[in-house]
N, CA, C and O atoms as a GROMACS GRO file, in nm:
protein
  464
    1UNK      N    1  -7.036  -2.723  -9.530
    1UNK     CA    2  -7.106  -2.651  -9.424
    1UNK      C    3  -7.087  -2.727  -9.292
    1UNK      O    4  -7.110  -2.848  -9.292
    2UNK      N    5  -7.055  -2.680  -9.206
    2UNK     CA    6  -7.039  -2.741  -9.030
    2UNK      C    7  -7.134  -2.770  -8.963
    2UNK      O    8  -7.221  -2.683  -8.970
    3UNK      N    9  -7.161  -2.866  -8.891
    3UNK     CA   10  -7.276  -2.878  -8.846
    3UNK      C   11  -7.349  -2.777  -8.785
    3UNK      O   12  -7.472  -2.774  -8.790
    4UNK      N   13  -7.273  -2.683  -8.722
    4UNK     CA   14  -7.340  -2.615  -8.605
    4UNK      C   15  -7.430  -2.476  -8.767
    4UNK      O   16  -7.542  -2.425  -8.776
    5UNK      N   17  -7.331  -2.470  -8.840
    5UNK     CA   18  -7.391  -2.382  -8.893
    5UNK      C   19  -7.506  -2.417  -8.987
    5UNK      O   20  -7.575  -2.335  -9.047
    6UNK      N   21  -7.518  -2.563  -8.993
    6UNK     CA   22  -7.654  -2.624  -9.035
    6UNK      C   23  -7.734  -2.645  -8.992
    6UNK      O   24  -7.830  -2.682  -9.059
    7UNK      N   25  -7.741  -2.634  -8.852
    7UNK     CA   26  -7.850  -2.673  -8.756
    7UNK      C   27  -7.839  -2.553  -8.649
    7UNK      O   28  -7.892  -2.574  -8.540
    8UNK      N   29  -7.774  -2.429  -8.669
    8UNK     CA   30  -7.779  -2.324  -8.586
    8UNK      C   31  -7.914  -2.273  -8.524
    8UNK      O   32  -7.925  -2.256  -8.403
    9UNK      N   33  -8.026  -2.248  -8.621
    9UNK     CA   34  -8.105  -2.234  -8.522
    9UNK      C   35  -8.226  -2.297  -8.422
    9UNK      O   36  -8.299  -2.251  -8.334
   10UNK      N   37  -8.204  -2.441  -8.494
   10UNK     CA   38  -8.255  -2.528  -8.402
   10UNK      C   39  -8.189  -2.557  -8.254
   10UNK      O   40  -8.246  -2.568  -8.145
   11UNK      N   41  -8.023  -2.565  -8.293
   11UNK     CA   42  -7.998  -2.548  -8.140
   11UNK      C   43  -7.974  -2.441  -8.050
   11UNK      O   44  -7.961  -2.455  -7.928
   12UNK      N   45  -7.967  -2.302  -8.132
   12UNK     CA   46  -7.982  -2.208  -7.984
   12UNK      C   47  -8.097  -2.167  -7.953
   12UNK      O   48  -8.126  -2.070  -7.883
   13UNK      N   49  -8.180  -2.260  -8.018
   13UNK     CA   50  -8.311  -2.258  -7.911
   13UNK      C   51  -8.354  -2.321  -7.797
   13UNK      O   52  -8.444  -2.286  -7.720
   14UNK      N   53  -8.261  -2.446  -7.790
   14UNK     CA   54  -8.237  -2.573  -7.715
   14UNK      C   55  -8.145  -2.587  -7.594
   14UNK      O   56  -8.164  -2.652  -7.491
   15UNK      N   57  -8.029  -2.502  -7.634
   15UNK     CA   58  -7.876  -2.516  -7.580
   15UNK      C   59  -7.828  -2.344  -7.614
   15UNK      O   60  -7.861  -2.262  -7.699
   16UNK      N   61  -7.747  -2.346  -7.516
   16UNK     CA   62  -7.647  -2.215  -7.538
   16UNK      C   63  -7.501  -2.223  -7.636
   16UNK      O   64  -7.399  -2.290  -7.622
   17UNK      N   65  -7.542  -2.120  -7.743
   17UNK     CA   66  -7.486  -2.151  -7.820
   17UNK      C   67  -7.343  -2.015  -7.813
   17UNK      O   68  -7.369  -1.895  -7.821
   18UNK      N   69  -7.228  -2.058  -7.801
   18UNK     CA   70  -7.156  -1.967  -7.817
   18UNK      C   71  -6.976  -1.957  -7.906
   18UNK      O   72  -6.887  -2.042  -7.915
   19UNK      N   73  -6.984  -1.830  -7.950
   19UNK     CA   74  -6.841  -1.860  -8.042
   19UNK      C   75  -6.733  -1.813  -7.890
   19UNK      O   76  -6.757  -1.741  -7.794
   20UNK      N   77  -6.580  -1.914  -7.942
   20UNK     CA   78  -6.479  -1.919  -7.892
   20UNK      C   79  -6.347  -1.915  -8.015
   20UNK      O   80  -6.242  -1.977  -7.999
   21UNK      N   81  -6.372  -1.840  -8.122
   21UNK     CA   82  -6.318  -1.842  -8.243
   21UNK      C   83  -6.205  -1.733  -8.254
   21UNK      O   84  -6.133  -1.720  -8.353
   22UNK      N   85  -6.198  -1.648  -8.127
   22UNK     CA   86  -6.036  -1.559  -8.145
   22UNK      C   87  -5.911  -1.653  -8.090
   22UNK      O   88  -5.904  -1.770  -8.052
   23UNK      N   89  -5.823  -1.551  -8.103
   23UNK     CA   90  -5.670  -1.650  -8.116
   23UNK      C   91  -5.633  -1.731  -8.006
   23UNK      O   92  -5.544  -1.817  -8.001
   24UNK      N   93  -5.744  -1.677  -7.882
   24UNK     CA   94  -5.680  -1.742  -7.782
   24UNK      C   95  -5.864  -1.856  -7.699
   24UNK      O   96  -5.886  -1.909  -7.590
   25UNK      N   97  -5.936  -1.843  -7.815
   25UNK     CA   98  -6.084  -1.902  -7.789
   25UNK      C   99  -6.121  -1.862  -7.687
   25UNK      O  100  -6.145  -1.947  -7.602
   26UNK      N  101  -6.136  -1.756  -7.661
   26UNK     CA  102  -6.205  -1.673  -7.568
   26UNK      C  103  -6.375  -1.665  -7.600
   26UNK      O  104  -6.440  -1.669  -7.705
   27UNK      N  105  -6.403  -1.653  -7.486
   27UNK     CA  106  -6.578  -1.644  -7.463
   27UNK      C  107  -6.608  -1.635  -7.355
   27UNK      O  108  -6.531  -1.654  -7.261
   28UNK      N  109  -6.733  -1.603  -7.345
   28UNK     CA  110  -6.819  -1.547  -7.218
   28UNK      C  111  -6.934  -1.584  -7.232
   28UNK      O  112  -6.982  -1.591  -7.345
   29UNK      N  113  -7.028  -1.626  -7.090
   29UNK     CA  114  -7.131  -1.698  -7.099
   29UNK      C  115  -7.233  -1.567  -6.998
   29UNK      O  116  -7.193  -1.538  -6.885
   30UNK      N  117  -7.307  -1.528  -7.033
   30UNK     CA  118  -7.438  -1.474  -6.956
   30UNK      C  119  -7.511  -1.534  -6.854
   30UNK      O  120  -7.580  -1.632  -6.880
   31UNK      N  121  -7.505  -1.490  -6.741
   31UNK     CA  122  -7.545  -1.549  -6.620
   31UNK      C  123  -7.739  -1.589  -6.649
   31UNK      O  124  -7.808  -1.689  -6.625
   32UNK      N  125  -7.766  -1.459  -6.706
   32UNK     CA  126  -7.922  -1.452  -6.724
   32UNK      C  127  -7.918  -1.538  -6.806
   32UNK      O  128  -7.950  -1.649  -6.763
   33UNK      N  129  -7.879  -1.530  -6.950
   33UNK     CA  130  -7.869  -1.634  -7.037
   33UNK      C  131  -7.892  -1.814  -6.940
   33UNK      O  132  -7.991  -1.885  -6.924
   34UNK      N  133  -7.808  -1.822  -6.914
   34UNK     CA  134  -7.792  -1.924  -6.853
   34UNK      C  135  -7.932  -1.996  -6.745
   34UNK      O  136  -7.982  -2.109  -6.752
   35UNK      N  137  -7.966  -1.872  -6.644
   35UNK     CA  138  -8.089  -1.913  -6.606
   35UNK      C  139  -8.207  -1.916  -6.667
   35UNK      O  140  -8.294  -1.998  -6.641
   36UNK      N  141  -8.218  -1.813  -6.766
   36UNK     CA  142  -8.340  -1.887  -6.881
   36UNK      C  143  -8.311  -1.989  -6.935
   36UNK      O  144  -8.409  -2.061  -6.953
   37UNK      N  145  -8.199  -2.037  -6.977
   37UNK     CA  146  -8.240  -2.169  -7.022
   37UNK      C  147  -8.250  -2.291  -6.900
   37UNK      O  148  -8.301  -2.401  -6.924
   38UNK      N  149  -8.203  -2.261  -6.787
   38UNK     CA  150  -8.282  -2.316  -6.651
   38UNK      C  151  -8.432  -2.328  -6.651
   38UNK      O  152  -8.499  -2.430  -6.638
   39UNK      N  153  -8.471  -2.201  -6.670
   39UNK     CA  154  -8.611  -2.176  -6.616
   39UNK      C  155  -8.690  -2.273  -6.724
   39UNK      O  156  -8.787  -2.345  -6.702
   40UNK      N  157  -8.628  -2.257  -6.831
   40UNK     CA  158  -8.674  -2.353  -6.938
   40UNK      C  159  -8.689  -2.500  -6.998
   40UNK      O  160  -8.766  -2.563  -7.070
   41UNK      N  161  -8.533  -2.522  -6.901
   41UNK     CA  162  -8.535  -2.667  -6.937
   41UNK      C  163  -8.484  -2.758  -6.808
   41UNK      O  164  -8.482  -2.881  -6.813
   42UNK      N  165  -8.439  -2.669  -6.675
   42UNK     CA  166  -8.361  -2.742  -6.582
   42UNK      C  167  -8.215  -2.746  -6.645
   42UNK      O  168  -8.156  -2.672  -6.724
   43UNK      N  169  -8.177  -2.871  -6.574
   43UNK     CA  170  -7.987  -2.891  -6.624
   43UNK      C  171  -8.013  -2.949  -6.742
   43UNK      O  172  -7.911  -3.002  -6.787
   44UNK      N  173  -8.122  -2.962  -6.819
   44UNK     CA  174  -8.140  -2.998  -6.894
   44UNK      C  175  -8.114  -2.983  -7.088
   44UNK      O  176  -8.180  -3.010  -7.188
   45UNK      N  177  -7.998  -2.932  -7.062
   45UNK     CA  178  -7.913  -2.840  -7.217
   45UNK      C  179  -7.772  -2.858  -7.202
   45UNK      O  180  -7.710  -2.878  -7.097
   46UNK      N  181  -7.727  -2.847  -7.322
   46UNK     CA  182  -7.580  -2.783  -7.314
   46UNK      C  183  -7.543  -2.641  -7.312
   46UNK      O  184  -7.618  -2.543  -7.307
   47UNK      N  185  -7.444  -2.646  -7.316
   47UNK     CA  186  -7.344  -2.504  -7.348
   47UNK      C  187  -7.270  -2.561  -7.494
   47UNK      O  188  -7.218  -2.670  -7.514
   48UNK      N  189  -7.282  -2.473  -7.567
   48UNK     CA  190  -7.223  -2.568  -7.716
   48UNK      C  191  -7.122  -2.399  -7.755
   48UNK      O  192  -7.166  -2.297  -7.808
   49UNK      N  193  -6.967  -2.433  -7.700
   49UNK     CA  194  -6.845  -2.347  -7.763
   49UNK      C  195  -6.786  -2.385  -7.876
   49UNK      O  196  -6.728  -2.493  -7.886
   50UNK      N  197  -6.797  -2.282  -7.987
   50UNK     CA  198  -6.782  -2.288  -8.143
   50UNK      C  199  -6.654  -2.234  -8.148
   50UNK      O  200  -6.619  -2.125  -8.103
   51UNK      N  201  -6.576  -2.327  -8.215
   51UNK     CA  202  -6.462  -2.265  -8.229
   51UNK      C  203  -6.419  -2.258  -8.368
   51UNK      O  204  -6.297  -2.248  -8.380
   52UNK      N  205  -6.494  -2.262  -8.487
   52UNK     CA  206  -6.464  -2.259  -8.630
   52UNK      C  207  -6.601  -2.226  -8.705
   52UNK      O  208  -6.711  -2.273  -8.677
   53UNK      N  209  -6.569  -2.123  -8.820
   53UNK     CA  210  -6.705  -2.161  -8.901
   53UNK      C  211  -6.670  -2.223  -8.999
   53UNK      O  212  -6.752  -2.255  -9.085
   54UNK      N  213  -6.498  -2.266  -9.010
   54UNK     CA  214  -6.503  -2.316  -9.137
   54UNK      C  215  -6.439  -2.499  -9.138
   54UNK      O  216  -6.400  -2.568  -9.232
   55UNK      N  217  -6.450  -2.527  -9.006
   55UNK     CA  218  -6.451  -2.696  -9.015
   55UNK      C  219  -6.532  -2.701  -8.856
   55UNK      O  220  -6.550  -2.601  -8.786
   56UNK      N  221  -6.577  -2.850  -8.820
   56UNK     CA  222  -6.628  -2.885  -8.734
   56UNK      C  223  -6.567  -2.845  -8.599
   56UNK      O  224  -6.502  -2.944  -8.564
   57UNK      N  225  -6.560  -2.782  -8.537
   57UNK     CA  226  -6.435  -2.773  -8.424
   57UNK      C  227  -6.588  -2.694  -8.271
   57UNK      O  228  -6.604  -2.573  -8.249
   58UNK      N  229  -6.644  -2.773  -8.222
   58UNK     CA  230  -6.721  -2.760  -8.124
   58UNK      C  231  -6.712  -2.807  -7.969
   58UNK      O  232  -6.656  -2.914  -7.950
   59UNK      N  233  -6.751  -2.754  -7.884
   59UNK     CA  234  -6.762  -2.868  -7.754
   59UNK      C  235  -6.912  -2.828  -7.688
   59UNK      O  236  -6.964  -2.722  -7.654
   60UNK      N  237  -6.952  -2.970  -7.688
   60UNK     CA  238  -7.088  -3.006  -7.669
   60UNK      C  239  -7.082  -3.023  -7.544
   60UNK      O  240  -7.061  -3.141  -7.518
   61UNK      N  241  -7.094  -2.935  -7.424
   61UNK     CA  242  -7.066  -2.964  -7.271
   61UNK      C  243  -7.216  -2.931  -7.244
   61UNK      O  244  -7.286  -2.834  -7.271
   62UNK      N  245  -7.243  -3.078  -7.162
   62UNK     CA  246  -7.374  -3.083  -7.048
   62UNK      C  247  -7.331  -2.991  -6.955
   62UNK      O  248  -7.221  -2.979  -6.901
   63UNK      N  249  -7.481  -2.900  -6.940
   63UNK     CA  250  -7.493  -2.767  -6.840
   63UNK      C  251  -7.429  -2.866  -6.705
   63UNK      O  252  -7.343  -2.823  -6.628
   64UNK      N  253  -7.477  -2.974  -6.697
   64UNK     CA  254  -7.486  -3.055  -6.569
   64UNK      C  255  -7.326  -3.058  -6.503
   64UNK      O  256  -7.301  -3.024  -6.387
   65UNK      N  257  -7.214  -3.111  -6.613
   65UNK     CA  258  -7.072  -3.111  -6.650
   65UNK      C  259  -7.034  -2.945  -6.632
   65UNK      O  260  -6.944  -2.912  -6.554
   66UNK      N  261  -7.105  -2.853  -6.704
   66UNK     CA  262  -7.043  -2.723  -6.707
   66UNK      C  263  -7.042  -2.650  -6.560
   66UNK      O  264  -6.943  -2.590  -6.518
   67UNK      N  265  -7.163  -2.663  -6.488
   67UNK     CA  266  -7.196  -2.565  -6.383
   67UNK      C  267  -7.079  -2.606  -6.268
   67UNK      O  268  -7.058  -2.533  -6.171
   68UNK      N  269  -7.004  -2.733  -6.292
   68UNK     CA  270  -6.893  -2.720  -6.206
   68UNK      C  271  -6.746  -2.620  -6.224
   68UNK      O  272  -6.637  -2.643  -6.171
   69UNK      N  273  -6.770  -2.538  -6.288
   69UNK     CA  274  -6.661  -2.404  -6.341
   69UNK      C  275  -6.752  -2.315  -6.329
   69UNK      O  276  -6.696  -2.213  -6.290
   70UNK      N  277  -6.869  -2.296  -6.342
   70UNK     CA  278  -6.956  -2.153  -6.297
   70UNK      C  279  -7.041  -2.094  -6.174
   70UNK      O  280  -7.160  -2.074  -6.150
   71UNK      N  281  -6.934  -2.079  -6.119
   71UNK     CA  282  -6.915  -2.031  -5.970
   71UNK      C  283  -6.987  -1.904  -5.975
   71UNK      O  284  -6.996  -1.852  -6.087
   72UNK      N  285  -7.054  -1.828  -5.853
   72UNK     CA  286  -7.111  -1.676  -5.884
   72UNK      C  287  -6.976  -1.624  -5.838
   72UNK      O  288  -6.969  -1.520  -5.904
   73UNK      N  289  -6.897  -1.629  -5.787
   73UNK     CA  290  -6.789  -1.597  -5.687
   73UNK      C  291  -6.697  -1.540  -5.864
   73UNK      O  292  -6.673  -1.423  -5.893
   74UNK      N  293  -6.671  -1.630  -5.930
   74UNK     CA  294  -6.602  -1.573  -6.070
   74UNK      C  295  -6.700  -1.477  -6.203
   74UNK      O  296  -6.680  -1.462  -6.323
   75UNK      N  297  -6.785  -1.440  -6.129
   75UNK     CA  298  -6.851  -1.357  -6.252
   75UNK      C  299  -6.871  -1.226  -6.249
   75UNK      O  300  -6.910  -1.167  -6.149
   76UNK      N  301  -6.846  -1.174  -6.359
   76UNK     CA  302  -6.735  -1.046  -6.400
   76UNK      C  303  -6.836  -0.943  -6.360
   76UNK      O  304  -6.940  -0.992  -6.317
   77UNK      N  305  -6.832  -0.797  -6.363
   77UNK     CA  306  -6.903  -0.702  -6.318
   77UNK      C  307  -7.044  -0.649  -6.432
   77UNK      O  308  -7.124  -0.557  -6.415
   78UNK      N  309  -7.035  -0.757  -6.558
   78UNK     CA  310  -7.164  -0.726  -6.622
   78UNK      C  311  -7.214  -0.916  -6.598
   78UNK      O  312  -7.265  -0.976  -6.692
   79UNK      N  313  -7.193  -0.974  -6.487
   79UNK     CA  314  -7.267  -1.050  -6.478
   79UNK      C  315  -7.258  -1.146  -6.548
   79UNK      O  316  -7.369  -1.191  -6.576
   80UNK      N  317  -7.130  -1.230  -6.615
   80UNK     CA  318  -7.084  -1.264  -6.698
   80UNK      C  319  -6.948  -1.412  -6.672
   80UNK      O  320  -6.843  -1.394  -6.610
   81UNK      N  321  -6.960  -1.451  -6.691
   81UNK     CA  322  -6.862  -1.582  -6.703
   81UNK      C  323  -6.734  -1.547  -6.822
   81UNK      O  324  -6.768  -1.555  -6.940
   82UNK      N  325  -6.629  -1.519  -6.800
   82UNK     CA  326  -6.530  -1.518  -6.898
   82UNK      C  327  -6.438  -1.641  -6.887
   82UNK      O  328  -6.411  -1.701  -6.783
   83UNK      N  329  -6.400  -1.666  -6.996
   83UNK     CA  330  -6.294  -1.789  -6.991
   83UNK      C  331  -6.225  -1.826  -7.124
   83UNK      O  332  -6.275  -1.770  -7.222
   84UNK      N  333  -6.141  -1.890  -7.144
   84UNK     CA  334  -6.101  -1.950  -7.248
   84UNK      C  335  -6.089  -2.116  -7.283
   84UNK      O  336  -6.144  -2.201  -7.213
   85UNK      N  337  -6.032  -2.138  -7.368
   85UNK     CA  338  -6.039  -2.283  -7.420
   85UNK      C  339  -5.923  -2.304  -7.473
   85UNK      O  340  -5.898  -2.256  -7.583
   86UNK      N  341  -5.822  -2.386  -7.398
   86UNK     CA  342  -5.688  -2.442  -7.439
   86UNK      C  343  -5.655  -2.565  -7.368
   86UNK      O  344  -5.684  -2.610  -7.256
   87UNK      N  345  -5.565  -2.617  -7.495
   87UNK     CA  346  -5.549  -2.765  -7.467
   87UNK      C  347  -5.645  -2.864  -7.401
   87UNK      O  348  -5.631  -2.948  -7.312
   88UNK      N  349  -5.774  -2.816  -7.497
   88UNK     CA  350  -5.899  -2.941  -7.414
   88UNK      C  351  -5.972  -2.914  -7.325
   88UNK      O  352  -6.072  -2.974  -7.288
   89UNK      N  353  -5.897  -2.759  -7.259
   89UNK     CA  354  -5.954  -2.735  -7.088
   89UNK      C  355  -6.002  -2.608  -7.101
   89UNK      O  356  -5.969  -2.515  -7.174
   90UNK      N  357  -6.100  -2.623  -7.003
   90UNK     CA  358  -6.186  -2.472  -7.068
   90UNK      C  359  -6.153  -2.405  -6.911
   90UNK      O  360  -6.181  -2.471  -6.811
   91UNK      N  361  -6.098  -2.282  -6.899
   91UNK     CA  362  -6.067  -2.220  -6.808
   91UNK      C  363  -6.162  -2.096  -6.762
   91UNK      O  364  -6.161  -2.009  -6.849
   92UNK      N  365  -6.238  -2.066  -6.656
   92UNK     CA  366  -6.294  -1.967  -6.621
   92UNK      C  367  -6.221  -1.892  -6.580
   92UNK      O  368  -6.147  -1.930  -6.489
   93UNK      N  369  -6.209  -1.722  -6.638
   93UNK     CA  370  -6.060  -1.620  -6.584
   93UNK      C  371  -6.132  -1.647  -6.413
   93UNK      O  372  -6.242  -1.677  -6.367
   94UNK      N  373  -5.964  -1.606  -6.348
   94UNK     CA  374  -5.948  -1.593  -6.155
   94UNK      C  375  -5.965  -1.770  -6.099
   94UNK      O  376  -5.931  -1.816  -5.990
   95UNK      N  377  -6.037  -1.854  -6.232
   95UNK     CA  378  -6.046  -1.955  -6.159
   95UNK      C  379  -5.910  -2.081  -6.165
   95UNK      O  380  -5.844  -2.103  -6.267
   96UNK      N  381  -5.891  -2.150  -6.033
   96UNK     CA  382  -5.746  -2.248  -6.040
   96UNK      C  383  -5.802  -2.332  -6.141
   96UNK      O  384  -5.753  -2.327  -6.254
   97UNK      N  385  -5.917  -2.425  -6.115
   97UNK     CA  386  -5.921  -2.533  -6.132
   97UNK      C  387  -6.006  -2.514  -6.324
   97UNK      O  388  -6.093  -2.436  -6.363
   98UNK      N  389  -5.932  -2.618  -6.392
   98UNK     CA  390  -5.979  -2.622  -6.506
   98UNK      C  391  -6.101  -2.746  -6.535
   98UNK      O  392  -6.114  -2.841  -6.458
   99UNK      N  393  -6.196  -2.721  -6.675
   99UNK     CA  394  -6.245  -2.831  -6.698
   99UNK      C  395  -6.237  -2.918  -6.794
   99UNK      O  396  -6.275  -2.881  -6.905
  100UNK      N  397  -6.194  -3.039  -6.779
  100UNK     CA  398  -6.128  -3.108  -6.890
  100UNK      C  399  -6.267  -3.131  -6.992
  100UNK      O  400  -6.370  -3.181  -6.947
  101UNK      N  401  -6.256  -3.092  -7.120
  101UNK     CA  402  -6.325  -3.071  -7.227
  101UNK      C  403  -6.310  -3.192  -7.377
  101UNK      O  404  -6.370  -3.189  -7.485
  102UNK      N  405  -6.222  -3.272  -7.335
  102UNK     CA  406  -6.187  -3.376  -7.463
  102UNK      C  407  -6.303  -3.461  -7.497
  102UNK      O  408  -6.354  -3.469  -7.609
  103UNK      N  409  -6.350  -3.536  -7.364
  103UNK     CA  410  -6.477  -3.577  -7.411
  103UNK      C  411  -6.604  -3.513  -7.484
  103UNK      O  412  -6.679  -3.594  -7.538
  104UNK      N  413  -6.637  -3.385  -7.491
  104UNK     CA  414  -6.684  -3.330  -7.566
  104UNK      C  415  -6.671  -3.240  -7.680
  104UNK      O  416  -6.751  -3.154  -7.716
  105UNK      N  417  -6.548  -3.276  -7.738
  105UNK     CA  418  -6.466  -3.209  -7.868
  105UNK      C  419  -6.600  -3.269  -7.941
  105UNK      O  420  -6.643  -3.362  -7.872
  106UNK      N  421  -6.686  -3.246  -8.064
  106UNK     CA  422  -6.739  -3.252  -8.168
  106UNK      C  423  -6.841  -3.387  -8.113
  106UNK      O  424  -6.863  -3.490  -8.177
  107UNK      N  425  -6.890  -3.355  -7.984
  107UNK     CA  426  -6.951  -3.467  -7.921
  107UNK      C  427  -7.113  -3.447  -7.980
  107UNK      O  428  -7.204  -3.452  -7.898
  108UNK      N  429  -7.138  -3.427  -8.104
  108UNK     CA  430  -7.273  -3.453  -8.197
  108UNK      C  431  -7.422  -3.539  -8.075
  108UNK      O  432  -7.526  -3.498  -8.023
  109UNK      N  433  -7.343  -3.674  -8.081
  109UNK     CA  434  -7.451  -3.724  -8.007
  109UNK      C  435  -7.520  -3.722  -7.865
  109UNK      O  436  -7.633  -3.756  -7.829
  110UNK      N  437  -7.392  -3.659  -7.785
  110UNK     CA  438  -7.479  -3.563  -7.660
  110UNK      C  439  -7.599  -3.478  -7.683
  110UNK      O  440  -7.678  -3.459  -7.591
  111UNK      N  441  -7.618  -3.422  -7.808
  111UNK     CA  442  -7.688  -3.330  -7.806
  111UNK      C  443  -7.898  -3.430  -7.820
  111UNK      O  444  -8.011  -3.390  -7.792
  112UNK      N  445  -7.838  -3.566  -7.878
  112UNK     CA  446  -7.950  -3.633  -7.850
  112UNK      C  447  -8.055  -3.671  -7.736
  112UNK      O  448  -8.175  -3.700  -7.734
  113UNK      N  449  -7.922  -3.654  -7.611
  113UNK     CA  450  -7.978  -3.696  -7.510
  113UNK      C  451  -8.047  -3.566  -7.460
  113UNK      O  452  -8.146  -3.579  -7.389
  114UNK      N  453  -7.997  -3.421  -7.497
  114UNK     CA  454  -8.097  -3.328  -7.447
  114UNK      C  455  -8.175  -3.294  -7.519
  114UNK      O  456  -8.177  -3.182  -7.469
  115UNK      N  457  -8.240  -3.288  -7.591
  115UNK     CA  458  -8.394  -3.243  -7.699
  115UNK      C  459  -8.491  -3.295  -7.617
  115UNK      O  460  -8.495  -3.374  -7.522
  116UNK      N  461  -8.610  -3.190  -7.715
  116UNK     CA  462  -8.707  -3.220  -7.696
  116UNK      C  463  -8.800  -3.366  -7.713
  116UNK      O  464  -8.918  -3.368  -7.680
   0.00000   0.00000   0.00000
């Protein structure tokens, strides 16, 4: 069992939890989403992109780290963040600049520093 799917619903109560598991790890993040867990915790969470249910394959990115790729200027017409995940770098679609993601490949113990 993978971590995320052992501890799934403790952390998308905590952190934004989302799959990136098609061929090209595509995902999309909810703007609202995103500010409730503001309203809730501050920069105080991750964004946690799942990219397997059947081995460990996660990235544990601080909102703090993330909100430098989530521009309002790139979000889609339902209000929405699209992007993908290749070679380490998580790309917001229309956007140049990528975010390097290696440090948080299966980064478990980040998630200590944000809890309750």
């Amino acid at each position: 069992m993978t971590f995320l799917a052992a501890h799934h619903a403790e952390l998308s109560r905590r952190h934004y939890v989302r799959n990136a598991r098609s061929w090209n790890s595509w995902f999309d993040l909810s703007q609202s989403r995103i500010e409730g867990f503001r309203d809730r915790f501050g920069d105080d969470f991750c964004i946690i992109l799942n990219g397997s249910d059947d081995a460990d394959d996660l990235y544990v990115i601080p909102y703090p780290i993330a909100k430098r790729a989530l521009h309002a200027d790139l979000l889609d017409h339902r209000r929405r963040w699209v992007g993908f995940v290749r070679g380490e770098k998580l790309r917001i679609n229309n956007a140049q600049r990528k975010l390097p993601l290696k440090p948080f490949h299966n980064a478990f113990e980040l998630l200590e520093w944000f809890s309750d």
